[in-house]
C-alpha positions in Angstrom: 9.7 -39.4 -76.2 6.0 -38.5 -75.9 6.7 -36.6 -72.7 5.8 -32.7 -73.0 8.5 -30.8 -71.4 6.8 -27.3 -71.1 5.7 -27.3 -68.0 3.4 -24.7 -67.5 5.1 -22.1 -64.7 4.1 -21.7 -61.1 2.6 -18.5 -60.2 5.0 -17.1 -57.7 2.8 -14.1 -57.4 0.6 -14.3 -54.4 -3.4 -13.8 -54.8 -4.9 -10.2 -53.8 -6.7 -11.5 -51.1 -3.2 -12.9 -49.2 -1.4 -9.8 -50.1 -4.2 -7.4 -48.5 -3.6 -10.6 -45.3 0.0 -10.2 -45.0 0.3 -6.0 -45.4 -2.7 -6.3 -42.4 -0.2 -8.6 -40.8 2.4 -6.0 -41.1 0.2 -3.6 -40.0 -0.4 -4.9 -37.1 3.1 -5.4 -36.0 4.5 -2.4 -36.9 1.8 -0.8 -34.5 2.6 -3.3 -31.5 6.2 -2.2 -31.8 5.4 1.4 -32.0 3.4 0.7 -29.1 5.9 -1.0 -27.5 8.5 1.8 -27.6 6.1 4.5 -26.4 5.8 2.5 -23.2 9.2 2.5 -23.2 9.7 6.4 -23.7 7.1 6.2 -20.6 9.0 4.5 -18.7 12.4 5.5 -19.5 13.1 6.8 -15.9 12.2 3.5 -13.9 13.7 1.5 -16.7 17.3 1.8 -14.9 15.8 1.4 -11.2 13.6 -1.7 -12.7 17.2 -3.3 -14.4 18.8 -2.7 -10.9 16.1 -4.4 -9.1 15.6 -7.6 -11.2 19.8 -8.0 -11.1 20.0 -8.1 -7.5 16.7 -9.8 -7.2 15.2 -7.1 -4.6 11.7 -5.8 -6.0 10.0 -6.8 -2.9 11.6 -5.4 -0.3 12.0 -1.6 -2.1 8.5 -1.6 -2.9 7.9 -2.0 0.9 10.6 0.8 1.6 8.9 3.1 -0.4 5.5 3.3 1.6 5.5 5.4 4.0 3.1 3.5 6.2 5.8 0.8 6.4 8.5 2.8 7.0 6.4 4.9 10.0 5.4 1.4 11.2 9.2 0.8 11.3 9.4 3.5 13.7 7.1 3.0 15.8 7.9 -0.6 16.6 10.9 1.1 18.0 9.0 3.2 20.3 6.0 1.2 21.6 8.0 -2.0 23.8 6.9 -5.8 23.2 4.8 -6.1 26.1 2.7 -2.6 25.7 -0.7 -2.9 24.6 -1.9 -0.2 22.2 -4.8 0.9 20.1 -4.7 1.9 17.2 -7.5 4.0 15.3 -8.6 3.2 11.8 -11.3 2.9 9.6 -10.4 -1.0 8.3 -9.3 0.8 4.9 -6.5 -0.9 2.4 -5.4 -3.4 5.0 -3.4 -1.1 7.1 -4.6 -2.3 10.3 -4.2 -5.8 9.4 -0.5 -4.7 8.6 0.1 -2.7 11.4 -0.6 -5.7 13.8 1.5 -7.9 11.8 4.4 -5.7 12.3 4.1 -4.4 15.5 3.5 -8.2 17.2 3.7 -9.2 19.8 2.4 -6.5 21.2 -1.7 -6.6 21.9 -3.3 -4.9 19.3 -6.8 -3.1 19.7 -8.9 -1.7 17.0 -11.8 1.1 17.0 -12.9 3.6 14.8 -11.5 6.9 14.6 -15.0 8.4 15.4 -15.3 5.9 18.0 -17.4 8.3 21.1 -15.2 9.5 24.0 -17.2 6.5 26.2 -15.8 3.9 23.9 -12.3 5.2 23.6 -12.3 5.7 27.6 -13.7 2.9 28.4 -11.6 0.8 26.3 -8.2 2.5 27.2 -8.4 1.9 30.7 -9.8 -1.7 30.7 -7.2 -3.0 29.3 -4.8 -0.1 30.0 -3.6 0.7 26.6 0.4 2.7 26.7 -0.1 3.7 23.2 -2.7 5.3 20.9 -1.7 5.0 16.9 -3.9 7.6 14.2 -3.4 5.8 10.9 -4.2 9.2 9.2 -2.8 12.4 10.9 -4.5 14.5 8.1 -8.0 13.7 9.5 -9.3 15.5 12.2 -9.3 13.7 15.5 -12.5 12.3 16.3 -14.3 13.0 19.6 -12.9 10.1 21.7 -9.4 10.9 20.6 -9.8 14.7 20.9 -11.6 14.2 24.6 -8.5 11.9 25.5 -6.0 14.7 24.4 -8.3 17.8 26.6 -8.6 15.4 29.7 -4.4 15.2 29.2 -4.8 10.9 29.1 -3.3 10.9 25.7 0.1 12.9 24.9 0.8 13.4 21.2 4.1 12.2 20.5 6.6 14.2 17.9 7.2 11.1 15.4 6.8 12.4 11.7 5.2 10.4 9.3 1.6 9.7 7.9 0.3 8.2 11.3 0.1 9.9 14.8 1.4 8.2 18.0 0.5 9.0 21.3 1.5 7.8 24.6 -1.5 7.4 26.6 -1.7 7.7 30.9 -4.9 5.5 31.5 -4.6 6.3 35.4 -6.4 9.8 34.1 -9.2 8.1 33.0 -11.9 7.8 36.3 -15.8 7.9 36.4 -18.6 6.3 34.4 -18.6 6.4 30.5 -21.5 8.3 29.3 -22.1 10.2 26.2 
């Protein structure tokens, strides 16, 4: 039978430029997985919390606990009642004024600047004769409408811990012209 049977061999060896491929390849992978478990050596002490929160499906609502503007919100909602009116003092940072109106509705929510002039704060507390005065910061100094309201004795710092200040506020103190 004219039919050669030697075959010449495959080459089972692979060319240099696919081996130097495939140990980049490896590489690679072995430094994503090293990668990978120095995150996780990072993270080792919120790895159990994180498991815990994903089981019972409750990420959201811890998060929330956690900040302490929520949880001082929390309180306060307890102290100021639904039909009060207060003013709250902030600089329109992070969203915290749009979240302190969302969860202190329905209660009427007024905003000014913390270094809003004593006129302005005045003015505006007995117009539409605020109960309540909420500092988002306590750590700042008052500015001089707040600290003329607390010498003139129209606004009474409340003892409520947290990163805010509340003050009850007697608007019936307030009487004259507004001038600076």
């Amino acid at each position: 039978m004219g039919e050669n049977t030697d075959r010449e061999p495959r080459q089972t060896s692979q060319t240099p430029a696919s081996s130097w491929l495939s140990w980049a390849l490896r590489l690679i992978l072995v430094l994503w997985v090293l990668q990978l478990a120095w995150v996780a050596w990072q993270l080792r002490e919120e790895t159990g919390d994180l498991g815990r929160r994903l089981w019972r499906q409750s990420w959201g609502e811890t998060v929330r606990r956690e900040d302490a503007f929520y949880r001082w919100l929390g309180e306060v909602q307890r102290l100021i009642p639904p039909e009060a009116v207060y003013l709250f003092l902030d600089n329109y940072e992070a969203g915290k004024e749009i979240e302190a109106r969302y969860h202190l509705f329905p209660r009427t929510h007024l905003l000014r600047l913390p270094e809003a002039p004593p006129s302005l704060i005045f003015h505006t507390l007995r117009q539409h004769q605020v109960s309540h005065l909420l500092v988002r910061d306590a750590k700042r100094p008052p500015g001089p409408g707040l600290q003329a309201a607390v010498n003139l004795g129209a606004a009474k710092r409340l003892d409520h811990p947290g990163p805010g200040l509340v003050f009850l506020v007697d608007s019936t103190l307030i009487t004259g012209g507004f001038y600076d």
